[in-house]
Short mmCIF file of the C-alpha atoms (twelve columns), coordinates in Angstrom:
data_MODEL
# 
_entry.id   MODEL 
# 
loop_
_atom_site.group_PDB 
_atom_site.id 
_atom_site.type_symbol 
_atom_site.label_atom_id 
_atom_site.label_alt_id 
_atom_site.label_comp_id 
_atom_site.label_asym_id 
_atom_site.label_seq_id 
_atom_site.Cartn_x 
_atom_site.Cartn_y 
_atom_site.Cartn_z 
_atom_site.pdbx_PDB_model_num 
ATOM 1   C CA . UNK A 1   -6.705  3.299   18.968  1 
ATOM 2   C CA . UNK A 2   -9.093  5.344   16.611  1 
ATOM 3   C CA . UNK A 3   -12.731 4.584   18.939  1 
ATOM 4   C CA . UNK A 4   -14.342 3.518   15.625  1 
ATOM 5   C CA . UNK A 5   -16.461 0.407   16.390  1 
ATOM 6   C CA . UNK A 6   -16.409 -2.684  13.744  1 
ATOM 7   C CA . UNK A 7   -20.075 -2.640  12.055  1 
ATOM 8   C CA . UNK A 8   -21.005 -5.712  10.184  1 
ATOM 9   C CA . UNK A 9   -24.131 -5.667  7.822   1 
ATOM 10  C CA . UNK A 10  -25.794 -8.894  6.611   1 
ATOM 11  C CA . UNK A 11  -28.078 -9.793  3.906   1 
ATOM 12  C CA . UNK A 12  -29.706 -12.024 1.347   1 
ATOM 13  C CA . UNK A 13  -29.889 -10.427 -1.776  1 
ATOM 14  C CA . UNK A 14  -32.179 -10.806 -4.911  1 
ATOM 15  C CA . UNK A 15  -28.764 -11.061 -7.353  1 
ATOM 16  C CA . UNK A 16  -26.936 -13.128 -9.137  1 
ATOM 17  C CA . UNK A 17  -23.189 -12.422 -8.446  1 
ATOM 18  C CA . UNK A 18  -23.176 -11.082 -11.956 1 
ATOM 19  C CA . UNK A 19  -25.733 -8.729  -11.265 1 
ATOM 20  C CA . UNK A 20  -24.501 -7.768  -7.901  1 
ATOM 21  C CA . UNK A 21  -21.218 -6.881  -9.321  1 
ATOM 22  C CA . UNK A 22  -22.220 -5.200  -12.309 1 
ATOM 23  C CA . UNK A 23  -23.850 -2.595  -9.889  1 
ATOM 24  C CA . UNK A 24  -21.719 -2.682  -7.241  1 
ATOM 25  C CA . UNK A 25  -19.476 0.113   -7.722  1 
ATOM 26  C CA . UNK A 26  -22.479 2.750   -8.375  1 
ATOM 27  C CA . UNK A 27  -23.898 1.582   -5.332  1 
ATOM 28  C CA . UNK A 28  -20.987 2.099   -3.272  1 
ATOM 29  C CA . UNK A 29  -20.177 5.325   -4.581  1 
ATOM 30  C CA . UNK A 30  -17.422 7.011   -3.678  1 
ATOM 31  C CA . UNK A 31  -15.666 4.228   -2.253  1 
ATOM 32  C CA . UNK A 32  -13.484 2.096   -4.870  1 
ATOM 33  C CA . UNK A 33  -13.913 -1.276  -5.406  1 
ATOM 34  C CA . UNK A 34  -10.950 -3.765  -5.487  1 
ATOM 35  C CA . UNK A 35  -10.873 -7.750  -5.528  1 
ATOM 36  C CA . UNK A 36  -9.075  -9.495  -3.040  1 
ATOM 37  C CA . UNK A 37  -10.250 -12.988 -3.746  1 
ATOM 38  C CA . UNK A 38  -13.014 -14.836 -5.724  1 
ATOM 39  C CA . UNK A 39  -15.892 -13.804 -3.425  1 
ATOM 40  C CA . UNK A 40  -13.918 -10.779 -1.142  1 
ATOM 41  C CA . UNK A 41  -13.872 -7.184  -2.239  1 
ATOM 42  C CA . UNK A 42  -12.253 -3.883  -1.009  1 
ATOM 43  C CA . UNK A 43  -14.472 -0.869  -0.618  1 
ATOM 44  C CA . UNK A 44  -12.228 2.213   0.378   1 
ATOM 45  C CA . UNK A 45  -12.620 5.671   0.025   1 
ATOM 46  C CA . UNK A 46  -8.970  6.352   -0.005  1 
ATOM 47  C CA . UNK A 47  -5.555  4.846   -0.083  1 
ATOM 48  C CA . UNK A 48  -4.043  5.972   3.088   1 
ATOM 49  C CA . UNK A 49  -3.853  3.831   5.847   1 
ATOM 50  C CA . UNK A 50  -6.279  3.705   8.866   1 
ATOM 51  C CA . UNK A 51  -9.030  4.882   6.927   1 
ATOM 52  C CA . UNK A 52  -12.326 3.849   6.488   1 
ATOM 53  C CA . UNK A 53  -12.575 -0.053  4.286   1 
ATOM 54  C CA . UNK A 54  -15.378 -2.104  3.842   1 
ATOM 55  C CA . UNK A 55  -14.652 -5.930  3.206   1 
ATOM 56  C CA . UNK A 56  -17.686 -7.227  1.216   1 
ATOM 57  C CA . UNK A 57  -17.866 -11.420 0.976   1 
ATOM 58  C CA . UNK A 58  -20.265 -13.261 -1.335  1 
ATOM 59  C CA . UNK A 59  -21.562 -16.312 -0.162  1 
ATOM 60  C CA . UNK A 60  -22.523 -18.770 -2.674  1 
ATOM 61  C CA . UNK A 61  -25.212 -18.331 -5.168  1 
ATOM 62  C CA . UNK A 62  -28.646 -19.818 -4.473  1 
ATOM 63  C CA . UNK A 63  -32.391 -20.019 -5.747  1 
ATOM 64  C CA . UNK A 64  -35.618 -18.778 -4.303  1 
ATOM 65  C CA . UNK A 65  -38.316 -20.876 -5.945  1 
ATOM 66  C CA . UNK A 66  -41.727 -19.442 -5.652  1 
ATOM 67  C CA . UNK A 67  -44.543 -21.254 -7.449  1 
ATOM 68  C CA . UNK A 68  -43.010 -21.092 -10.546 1 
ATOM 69  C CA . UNK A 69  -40.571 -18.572 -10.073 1 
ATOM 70  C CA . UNK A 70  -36.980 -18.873 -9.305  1 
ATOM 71  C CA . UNK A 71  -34.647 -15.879 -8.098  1 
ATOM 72  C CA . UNK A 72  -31.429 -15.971 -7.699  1 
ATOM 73  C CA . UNK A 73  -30.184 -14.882 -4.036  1 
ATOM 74  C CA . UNK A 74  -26.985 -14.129 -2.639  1 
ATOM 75  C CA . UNK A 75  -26.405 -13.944 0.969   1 
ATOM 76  C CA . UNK A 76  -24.145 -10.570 1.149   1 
ATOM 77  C CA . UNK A 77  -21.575 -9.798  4.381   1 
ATOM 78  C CA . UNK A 78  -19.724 -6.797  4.813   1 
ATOM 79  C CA . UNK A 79  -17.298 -5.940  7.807   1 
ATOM 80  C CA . UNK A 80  -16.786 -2.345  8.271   1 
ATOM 81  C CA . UNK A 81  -13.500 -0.692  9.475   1 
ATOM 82  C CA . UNK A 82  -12.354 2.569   10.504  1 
ATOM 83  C CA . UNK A 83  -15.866 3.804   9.958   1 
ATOM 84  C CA . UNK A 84  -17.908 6.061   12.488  1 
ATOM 85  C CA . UNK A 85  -21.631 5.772   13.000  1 
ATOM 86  C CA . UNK A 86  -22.321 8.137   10.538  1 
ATOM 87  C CA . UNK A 87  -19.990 6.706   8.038   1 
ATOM 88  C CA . UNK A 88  -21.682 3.914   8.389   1 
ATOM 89  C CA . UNK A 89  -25.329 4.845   8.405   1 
ATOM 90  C CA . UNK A 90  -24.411 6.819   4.963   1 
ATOM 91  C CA . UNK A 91  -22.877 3.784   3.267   1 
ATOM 92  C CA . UNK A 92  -25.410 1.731   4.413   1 
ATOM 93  C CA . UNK A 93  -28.310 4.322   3.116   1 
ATOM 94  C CA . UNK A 94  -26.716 4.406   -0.254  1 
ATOM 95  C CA . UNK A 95  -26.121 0.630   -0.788  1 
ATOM 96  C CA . UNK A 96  -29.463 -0.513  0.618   1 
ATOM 97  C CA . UNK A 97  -31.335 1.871   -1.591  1 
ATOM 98  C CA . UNK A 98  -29.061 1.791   -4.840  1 
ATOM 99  C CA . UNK A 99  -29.942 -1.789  -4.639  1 
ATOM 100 C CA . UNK A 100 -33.201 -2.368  -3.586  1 
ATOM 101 C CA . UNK A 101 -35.366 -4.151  -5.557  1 
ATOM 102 C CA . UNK A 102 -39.675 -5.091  -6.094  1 
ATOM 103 C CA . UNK A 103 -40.666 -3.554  -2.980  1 
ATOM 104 C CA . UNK A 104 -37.493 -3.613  -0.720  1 
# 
């Protein structure tokens, strides 16, 4: 057993799935990026087993309407394996920030 936790981070998203994925692999920065399925992706920092991989799901696309404005959302999951807290808190940092948008 390696005593890394599993840390899952949710969130709704101002994106498109287009626009998500356009920026995706800048925001998650060193880690590569590789598709598993329509909506699943890879993040790992290496290719040797047991270490740290982030499995990032999409959730359909919706709309935030307000007044006349609509947004486009996507509701974002990732799991996080092998990862310690500081791993974590790191990734998180980066993506969160890379990504933010009109006033967090």
């Amino acid at each position: 057993m390696s005593g890394h936790e599993v840390f899952r981070y949710e969130a709704e998203m101002g994106y498109s799935h287009a626009e998500l994925l356009r920026e995706l692999e800048s925001a998650v920065a060193p880690y590569a990026v590789r598709r598993i399925s329509e909506s699943s992706y890879s993040l790992a920092a290496g290719m040797h087993p047991g270490g740290p991989v982030a499995i990032l799901t999409l959730e359909p696309e919706s709309v935030r309407r307000i007044a006349s404005i609509r947004i486009p959302t996507t509701r974002v999951n990732i799991e996080f394996r092998n990862f310690d807290g500081v791993e974590y808190r790191n990734f998180l940092d980066r993506f969160r920030r890379y990504l933010q948008r009109g006033g967090g």
